[in-house]
C-alpha positions, -999 to +999 in steps of 0.1 A: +384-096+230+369-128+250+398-155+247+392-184+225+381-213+250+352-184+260+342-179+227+340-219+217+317-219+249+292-197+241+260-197+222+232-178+216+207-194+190+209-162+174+192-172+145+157-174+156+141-138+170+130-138+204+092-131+214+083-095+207+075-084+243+111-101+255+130-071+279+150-053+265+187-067+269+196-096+242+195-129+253+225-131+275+247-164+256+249-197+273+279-219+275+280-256+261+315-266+270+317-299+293+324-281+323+293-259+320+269-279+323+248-283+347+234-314+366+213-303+387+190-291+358+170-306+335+170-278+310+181-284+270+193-250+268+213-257+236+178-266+216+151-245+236+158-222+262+139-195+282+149-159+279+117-138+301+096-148+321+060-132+333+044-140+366+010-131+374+004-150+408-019-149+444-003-151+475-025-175+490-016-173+528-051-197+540-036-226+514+002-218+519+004-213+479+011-193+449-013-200+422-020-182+383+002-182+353+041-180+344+043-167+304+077-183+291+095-165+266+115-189+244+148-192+223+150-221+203+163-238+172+144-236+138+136-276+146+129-272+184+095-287+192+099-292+232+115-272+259+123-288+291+115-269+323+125-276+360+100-287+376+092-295+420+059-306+433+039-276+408+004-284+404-004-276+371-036-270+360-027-267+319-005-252+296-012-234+264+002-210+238+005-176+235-034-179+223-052-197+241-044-234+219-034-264+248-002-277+247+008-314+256+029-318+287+040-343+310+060-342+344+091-371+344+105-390+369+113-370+403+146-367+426+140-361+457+164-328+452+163-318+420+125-323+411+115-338+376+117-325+343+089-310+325+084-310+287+064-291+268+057-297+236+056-267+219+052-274+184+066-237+163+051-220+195+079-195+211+056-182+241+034-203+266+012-203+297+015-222+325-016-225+347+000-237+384+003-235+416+033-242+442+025-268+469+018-257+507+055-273+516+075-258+484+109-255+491+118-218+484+088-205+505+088-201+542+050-187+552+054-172+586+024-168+612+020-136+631+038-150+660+068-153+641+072-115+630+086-086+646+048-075+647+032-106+657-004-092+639+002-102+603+015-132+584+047-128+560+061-148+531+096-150+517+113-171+493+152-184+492+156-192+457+196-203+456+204-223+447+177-244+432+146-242+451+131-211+427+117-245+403+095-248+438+070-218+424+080-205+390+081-231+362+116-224+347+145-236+336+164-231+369+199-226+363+222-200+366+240-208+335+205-197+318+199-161+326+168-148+322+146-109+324+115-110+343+084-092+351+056-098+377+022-088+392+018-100+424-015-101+442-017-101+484-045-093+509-047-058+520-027-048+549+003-067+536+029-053+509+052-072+485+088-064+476+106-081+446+139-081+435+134-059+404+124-024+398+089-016+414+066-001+393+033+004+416+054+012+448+017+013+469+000-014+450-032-012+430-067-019+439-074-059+429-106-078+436-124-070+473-099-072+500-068-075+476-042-052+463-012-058+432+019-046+428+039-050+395+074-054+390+103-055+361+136-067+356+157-061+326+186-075+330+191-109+321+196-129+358+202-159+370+170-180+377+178-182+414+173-144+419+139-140+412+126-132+450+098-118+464+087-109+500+053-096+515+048-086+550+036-059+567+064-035+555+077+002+558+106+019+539+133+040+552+155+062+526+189+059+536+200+081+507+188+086+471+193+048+458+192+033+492+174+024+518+160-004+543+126-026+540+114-041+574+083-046+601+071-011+613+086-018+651+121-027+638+125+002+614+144+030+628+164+003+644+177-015+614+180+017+594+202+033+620+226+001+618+226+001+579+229+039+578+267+032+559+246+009+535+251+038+503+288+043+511+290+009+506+275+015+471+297+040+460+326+029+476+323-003+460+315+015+423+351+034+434+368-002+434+356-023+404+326-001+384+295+010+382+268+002+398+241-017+370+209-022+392+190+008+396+185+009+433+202-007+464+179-015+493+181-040+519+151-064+534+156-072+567+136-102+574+120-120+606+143-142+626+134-172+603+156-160+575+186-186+568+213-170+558+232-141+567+220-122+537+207-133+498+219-112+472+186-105+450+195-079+423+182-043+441+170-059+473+192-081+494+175-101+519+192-096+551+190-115+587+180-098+616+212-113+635+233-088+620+218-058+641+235-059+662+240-021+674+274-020+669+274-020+631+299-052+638+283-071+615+274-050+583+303-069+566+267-090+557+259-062+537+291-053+520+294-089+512+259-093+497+260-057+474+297-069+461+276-099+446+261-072+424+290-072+406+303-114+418+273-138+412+244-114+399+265-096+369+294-125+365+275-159+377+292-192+379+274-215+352+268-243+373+274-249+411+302-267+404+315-233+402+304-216+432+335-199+443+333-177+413+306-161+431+315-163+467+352-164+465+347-134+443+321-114+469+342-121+500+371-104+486+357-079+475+336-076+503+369-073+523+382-044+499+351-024+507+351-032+546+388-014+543+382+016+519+352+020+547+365+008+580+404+007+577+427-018+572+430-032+609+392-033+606+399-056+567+427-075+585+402-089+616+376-101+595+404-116+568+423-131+600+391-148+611+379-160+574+419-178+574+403-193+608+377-206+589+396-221+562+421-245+582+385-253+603+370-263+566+403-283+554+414-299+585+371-312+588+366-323+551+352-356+546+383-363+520+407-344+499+389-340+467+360-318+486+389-290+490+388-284+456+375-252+443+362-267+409+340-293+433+309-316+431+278-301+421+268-283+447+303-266+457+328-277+478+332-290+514+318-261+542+324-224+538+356-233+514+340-217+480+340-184+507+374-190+522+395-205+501+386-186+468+386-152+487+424-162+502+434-175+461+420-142+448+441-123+479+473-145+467+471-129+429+465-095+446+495-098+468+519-112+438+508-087+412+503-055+429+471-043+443+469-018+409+474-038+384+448-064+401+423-041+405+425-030+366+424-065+358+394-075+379+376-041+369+381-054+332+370-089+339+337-080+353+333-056+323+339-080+299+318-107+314+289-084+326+250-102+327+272-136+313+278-171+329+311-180+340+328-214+343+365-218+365+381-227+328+365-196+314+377-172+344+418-188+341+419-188+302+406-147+308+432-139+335+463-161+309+451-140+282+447-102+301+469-106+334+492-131+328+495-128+291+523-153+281+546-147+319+559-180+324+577-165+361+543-149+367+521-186+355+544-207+380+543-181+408+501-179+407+498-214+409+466-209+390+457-249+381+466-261+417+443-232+435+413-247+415+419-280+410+440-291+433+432-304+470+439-288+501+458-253+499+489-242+476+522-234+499+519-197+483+483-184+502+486-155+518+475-153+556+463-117+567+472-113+601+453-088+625+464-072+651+434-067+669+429-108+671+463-114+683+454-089+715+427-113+719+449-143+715+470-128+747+439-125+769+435-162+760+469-173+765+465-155+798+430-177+804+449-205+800+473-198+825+442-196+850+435-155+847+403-146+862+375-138+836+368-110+859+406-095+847+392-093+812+377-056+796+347-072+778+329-039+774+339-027+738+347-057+718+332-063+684+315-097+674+348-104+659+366-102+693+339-124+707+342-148+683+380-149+689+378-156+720+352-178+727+359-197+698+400-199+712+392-210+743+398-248+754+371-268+743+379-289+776+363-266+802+351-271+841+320-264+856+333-239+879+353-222+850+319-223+828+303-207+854+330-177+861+326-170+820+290-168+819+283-146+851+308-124+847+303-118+807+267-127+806+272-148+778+238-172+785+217-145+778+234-123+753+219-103+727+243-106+703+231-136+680+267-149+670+280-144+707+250-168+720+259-197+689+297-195+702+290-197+739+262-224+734+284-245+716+312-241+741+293-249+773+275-278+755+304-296+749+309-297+786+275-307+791+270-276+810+234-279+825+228-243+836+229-235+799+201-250+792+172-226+792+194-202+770+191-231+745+157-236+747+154-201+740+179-196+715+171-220+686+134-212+682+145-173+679+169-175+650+169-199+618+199-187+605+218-219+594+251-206+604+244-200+642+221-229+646+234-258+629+268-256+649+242-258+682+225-291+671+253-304+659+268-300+695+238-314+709+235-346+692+280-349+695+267-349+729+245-383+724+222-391+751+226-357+773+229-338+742+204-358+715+169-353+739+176-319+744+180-311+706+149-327+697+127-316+726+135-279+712+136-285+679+097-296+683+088-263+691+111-246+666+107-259+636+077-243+624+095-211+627+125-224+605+127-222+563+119-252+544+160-260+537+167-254+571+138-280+583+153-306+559+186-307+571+184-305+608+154-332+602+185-357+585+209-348+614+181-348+641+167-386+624 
């Protein structure tokens, strides 16, 4: 039974039928409680929403644009006669009804983040058709020339649609409180291939006009906005296993497949901990270097980095991390992002559960040891104390503390109840809130009224109220400590103490231990010490993406010249936000040594970076 607060929340508009070629789940409900909504859209979900939506677009690679229709399947009152859409820099050429009749429309005022609103008047109509295109700088595509594939013969596209760049090229309401099915031809020159996140009907494409091909895909399930994504590059699939596999370039392929071979344990190891599986398929995309996250969690396709190859399988956390979002995020979504530790909080436990059942514990424990890292790093550097809260501003709170601090307050009620009866209860929770949107009032009143269930001892011991609203960190977190790290921490007490670097057994560390060590070593470092590190562990020219970031950051804080060219060389071969940023940031700490350097090789980078990644090194860069 959902508790009362949840079922206040939540409408549906049940009273008017949906379109008759709407997928077929029901309209998933929406919640209308203060707390759910959402800012950062212009949507009227409670008087007209959108429940499908059909794509039939051109990838334009000459003009850098997507251009041909969006059909909008709508859900509105008996006396709706607008919807409002989300709307950034679309060029629209009309909009009609289902036959043919033109609508009126008009495009409001614009925020430089959000976009504008666009309204539709659509009369007693309950399907449309928008005639658009994106523009050549929309924010959720990056357009890639051959030079910056694995290939270097053939352009590629991708898009990023979290968390509200998707309004950049699909004419929605873009919010994840507003789920939505979805279907999709896309058309792309011969020679290239496109991947979506959905089921994919025409898995070779169909014959289009001269010198074009379409593939067609479906989903559904009833998603968040944000995960609608689509890819097209020249691609080849690997089976992994019979609902897995890996999407890449032709050159990188047996690579990247050998490094994800674990990728369907993960799936059923992960089905073993908290249910089944609901998508279908499981495949991962790795990407070109461009990419600018570690991975994206599209339903049946997670976008992945190619920094997490690593040849270790060190990293593959990335993955178990981005398939427990099939269960955190794309099945339970937070309803705004306000709320965005109900989806990472959420996946990085559970990401950490799976890395155990998988890896063992001491493998859980590192990774958990250097997430705690990351937390006191996000508390002790936020701006003020309010951006420590879980239930934040708009668009989450302060660094990677959605990650950190919700995985450590969901490790906390594991820890106090008992790993069983946590794991019923979370099993439960995602049953009962499956293809639904989720607020952090919604998820305590469901834990008071199926965990906690009138335990006063148990209420005060949880400190439920202070984990998500409170600043800072409640005295009762629990701090995984790993053994592996602390043998690291020894080697860098014995650094300290002037060891040579040449004393230290580099040769099998993970990333982990890298990261530990670099990472622990005095920020305050000479020019001959520098030096002794990078010869002996070969740090300037390292593979290993994460090893590079640590190392670059290191020496440039000591205005280390040698280290230079690795810089130079670095930043244009990697746009993943969380290796690069922490380099120009360094850089410009470092003011006039640090400052030219940063934009000299940001001049030549930039066109290889994502649009979000361009805008916020251009402010830190200004």
């Amino acid at each position: 039974m959902r508790p009362p607060l949840a079922a206040l929340a939540l409408i549906l508009l049940a009273s008017i039928a949906p379109a008759a070629s709407a997928a077929p789940d029901a309209p998933s409900p929406i919640l209308t409680t203060p707390e759910a909504k959402d800012v950062l859209s212009y949507a009227e979900p409670q008087i007209a929403r959108v429940t499908h939506v059909d794509l039939d677009l051109t990838a334009d690679f000459a003009a850098k644009v997507m251009r041909g229709t969006a059909t909008l399947d709508i859900l509105a009152r008996p006396d709706a006669r607008r919807i409002v859409l989300d709307d950034k820099d679309l060029v629209i050429a009309k909009i009609t009804d289902a036959r043919g009749r033109p609508l009126k429309w008009s495009v409001g005022a614009a925020d430089d983040y959000k976009g504008a609103p666009l309204t539709v008047e659509i009369g007693t109509a309950r399907r449309i058709v928008i005639t658009y295109r994106s523009s050549p700088n929309a924010r959720a595509l990056g357009w890639l020339a051959p030079a910056l594939t694995a290939g270097k013969k053939k352009p590629y596209l991708f898009s990023q649609g979290e968390s509200i760049n998707n309004r950049s090229w699909i004419p929605t309401q873009d919010s994840p409180g507003i789920r939505q099915s979805w279907t999709a031809k896309i058309t792309v020159p011969n020679g290239l291939v496109a991947v979506m996140s959905a089921e994919r009907l025409t898995p070779n494409g169909l014959p289009a006009a001269k010198g074009w091909h379409s593939y067609r895909f479906r989903m559904d399930h009833n998603v968040p906005p944000y995960l609608i994504a689509l890819a097209v590059g020249d691609l080849r699939f690997q089976a992994i296993d019979g609902r897995t596999g890996v999407y890449t370039e032709p050159s990188v392929l047996a690579k990247d497949a050998a490094e994800l071979s674990d990728t369907g344990k993960m799936v059923t190891t992960a089905e073993g901990l908290y249910g089944k599986y609901r998508w279908g398929r499981y495949d991962v995309l790795v990407l070109p270097p461009s990419f600018p996250f570690g991975g994206m969690e599209n339903p049946t396709l997670t976008f992945a980095t190619p920094t997490i190859i690593t040849g270790d399988k060190s990293n593959v956390d990335v993955i178990a991390h981005e398939l427990a979002h099939s269960w955190s995020g794309n099945l339970v979504t937070n309803a705004t992002w306000s709320d965005s530790w109900l989806n990472e909080g959420f996946t990085t436990y559970f990401e950490n559960r799976i890395d155990e059942a998988l890896y063992g514990k001491e493998r859980a424990a590192t990774l958990a040891d250097l997430s705690w890292d990351d937390l006191q790093r996000d508390l002790k550097g936020a701006p003020d104390a309010k951006s420590t809260r879980l239930h934040g501003d708009p668009e989450g709170v302060y660094g990677e503390l959605d990650y950190t601090k919700g995985s450590t307050f969901l490790r906390t009620i594991e820890y106090t109840v008992g790993r069983a009866r946590w794991d019923a209860y979370l099993k439960s929770y995602f049953d009962r809130h499956a293809f639904q949107p989720q607020t952090s009032a919604g998820f305590l009143a469901d834990i008071r009224a199926n965990l906690i269930k009138g335990d006063q001892a148990l209420e005060a011991k949880l400190k439920l109220d202070e984990w998500v609203y409170g600043t800072g960190l409640p005295d009762n977190a629990v701090h995984v400590r790993s053994a592996t790290l602390e043998r690291i921490d020894r080697i860098l007490a014995s650094v300290d103490k002037g060891a040579s670097i040449a004393s230290i057994d580099a040769s099998h560390w993970s990333t982990q231990e890298w990261l530990r060590f670099l990472n622990g070593l005095s920020r305050q470092q000479t020019t001959q010490r520098l030096g002794e590190l990078d010869r002996t562990l070969g740090l300037s020219n390292s593979p290993n993406a994460y090893i590079r970031s640590a190392w670059l950051v290191l020496a440039i804080g000591n205005r280390y010249d040698p280290v230079i060219p690795s810089i130079a060389q670095f930043l244009p071969s990697v746009g993943r936000g969380l290796l690069i940023f922490p380099v120009y940031r360094a850089l410009k700490a470092q003011g006039d040594w640090g400052l030219p350097i940063a934009r000299r090789v940001y001049a030549t980078a930039r066109q290889g970076y994502h649009p979000t990644v361009v805008g916020a090194i251009d402010k830190l860069l200004k």
